[in-house]
C-alpha positions as CSV (number, residue, x, y, z in Angstrom):
1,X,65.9,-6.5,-94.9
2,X,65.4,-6.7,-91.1
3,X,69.1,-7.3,-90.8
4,X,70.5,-4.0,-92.8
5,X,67.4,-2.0,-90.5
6,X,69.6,-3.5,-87.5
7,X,73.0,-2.7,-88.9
8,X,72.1,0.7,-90.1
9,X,69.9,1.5,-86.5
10,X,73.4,0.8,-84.8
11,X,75.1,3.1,-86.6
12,X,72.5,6.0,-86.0
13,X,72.9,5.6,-82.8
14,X,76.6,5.8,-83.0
15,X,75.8,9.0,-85.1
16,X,73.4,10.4,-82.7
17,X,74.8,9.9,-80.0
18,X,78.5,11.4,-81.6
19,X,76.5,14.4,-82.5
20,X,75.1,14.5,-78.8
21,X,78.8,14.3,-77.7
22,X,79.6,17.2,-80.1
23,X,76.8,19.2,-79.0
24,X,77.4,19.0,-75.5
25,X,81.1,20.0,-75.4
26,X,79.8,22.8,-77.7
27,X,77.3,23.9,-75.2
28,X,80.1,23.6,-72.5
29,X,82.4,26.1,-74.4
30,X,79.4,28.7,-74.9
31,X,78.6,28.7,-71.3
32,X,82.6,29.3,-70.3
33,X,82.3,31.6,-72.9
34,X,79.2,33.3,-71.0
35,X,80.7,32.7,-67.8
36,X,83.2,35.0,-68.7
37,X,81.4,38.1,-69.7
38,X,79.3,37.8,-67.1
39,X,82.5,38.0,-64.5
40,X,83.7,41.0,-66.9
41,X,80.2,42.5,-66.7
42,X,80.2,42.3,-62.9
43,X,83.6,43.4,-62.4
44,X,82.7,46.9,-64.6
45,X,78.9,47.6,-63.3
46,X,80.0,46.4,-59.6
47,X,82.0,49.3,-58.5
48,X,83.8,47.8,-56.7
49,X,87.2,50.1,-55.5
50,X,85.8,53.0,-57.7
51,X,82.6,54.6,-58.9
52,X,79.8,52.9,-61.0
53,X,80.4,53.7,-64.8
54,X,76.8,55.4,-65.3
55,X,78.0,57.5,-62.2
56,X,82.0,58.1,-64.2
57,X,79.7,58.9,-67.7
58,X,77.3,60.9,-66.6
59,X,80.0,63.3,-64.8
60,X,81.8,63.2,-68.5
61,X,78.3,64.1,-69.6
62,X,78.5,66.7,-67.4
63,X,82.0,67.9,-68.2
64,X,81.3,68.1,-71.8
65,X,78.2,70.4,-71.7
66,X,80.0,72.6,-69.4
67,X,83.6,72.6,-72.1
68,X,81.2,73.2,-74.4
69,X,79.5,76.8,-71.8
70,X,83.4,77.4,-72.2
71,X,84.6,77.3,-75.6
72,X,81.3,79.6,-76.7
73,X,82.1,82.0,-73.9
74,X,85.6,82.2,-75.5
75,X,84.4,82.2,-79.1
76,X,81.8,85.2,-78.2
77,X,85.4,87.0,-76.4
78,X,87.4,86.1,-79.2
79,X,84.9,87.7,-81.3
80,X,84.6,91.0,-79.1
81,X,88.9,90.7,-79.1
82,X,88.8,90.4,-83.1
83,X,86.7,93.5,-83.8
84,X,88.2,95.7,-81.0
85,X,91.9,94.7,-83.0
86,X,90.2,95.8,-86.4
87,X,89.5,99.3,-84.9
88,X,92.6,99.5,-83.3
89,X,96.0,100.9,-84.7
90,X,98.5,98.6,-85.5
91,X,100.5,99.8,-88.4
92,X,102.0,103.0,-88.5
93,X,104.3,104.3,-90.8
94,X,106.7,107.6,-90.1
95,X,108.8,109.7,-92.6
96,X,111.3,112.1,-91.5
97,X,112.3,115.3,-94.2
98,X,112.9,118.6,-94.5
99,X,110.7,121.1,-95.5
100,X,113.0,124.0,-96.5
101,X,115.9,122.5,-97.9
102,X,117.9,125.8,-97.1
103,X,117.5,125.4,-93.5
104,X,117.8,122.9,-90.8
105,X,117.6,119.0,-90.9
106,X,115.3,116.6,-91.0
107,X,113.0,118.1,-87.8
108,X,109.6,117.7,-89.6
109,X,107.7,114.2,-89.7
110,X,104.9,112.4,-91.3
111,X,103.4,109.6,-89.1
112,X,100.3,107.5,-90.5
113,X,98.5,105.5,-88.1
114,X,96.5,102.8,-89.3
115,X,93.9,100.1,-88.2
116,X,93.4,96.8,-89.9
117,X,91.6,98.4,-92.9
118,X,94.3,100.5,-93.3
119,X,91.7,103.4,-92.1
120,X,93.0,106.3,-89.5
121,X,95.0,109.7,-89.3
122,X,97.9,110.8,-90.9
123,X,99.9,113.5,-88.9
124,X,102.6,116.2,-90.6
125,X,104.7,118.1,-88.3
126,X,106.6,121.3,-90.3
127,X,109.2,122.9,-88.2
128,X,110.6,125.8,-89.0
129,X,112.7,129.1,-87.2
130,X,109.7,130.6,-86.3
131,X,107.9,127.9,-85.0
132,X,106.5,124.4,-85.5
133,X,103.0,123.0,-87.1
134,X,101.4,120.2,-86.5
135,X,98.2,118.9,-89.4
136,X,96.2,115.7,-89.0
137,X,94.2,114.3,-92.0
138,X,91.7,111.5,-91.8
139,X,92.4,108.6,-94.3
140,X,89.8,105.8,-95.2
141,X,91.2,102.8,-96.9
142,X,94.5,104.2,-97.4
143,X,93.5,107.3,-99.0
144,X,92.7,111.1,-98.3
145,X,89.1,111.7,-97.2
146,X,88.7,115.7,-97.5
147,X,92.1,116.8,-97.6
148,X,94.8,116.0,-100.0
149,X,97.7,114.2,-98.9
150,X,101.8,115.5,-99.4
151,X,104.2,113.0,-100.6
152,X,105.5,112.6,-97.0
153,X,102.6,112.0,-95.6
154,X,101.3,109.5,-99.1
155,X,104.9,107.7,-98.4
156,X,104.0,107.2,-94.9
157,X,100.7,105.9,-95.1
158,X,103.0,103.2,-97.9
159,X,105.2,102.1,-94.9
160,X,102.1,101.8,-92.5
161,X,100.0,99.2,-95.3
162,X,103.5,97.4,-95.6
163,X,104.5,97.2,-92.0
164,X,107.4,98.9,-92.1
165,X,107.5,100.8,-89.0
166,X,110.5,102.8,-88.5
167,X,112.3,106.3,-89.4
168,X,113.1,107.2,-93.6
169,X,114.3,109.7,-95.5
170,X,112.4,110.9,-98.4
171,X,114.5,110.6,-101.6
């Protein structure tokens, strides 16, 4: 019994000290392995040949906040811009015709100028031998507020909602 302790304690030892070996080269790689990071930590906190990284993030900390003073500046113009455009005129509409068909050309005009909510003024012009006269009707919406509207100046308003600007004949 002694004799199988004596075999068996030799090969433990074998074992342990295998598992020693094992060990040991392990350890070796993890500390190359830390070795490593630790160069790579030095080389980007030493700042060497260019600033330290809390100095590069906090100026991109920096930067940000004052993009973001920036792009709500702009939002609050683009806003102001937005509702100035609404209340401006951009669609106008304009029909040419005559009046008397007897006489003349096509002298007198409807023009309808419009804002984005197709609110505005429509303007007649009637010319005539004796003389010329000029009317201008508000118009909410696209329609007449107080006064009611020819077919010259109902067309016009028409071309102003569809964008077409330009001269036409009424049929």
């Amino acid at each position: 019994m002694l004799s199988i302790i004596q075999n068996n304690l030799g090969i433990g030892v074998i074992g342990a000290a295998i598992v020693g070996i094992l060990l040991l080269i392990w350890n070796i790689f993890l500390q190359l392995g830390v070795s490593r990071i630790k160069k790579k930590q030095q080389q980007l906190f030493s700042g060497k040949g260019a600033e330290d990284l809390e100095k590069i993030i906090l100026g991109h900390v920096k930067g940000i906040k004052e993009l973001d003073r920036d792009i709500q500046d702009l939002y609050g113009i683009s806003n102001k811009i937005h509702n100035l455009a609404s209340r401006s005129v951009h669609k106008v509409g304009v029909v040419r015709f005559n009046p008397f068909k007897d006489l003349g050309g096509d002298q007198s005009f409807s023009i309808a100028l419009l804002d984005g909510e197709n609110s505005g003024v429509v303007f007649s012009s009637l010319h005539s031998r004796e003389g010329n006269r000029v009317y201008a009707k508000p118009v909410s919406n696209g329609k007449a507020m107080k006064y009611p509207l020819t077919d010259e100046e109902i067309e016009a308003i028409k071309k102003a909602e569809a964008g077409a600007e330009g001269l036409g004949k009424q049929a």
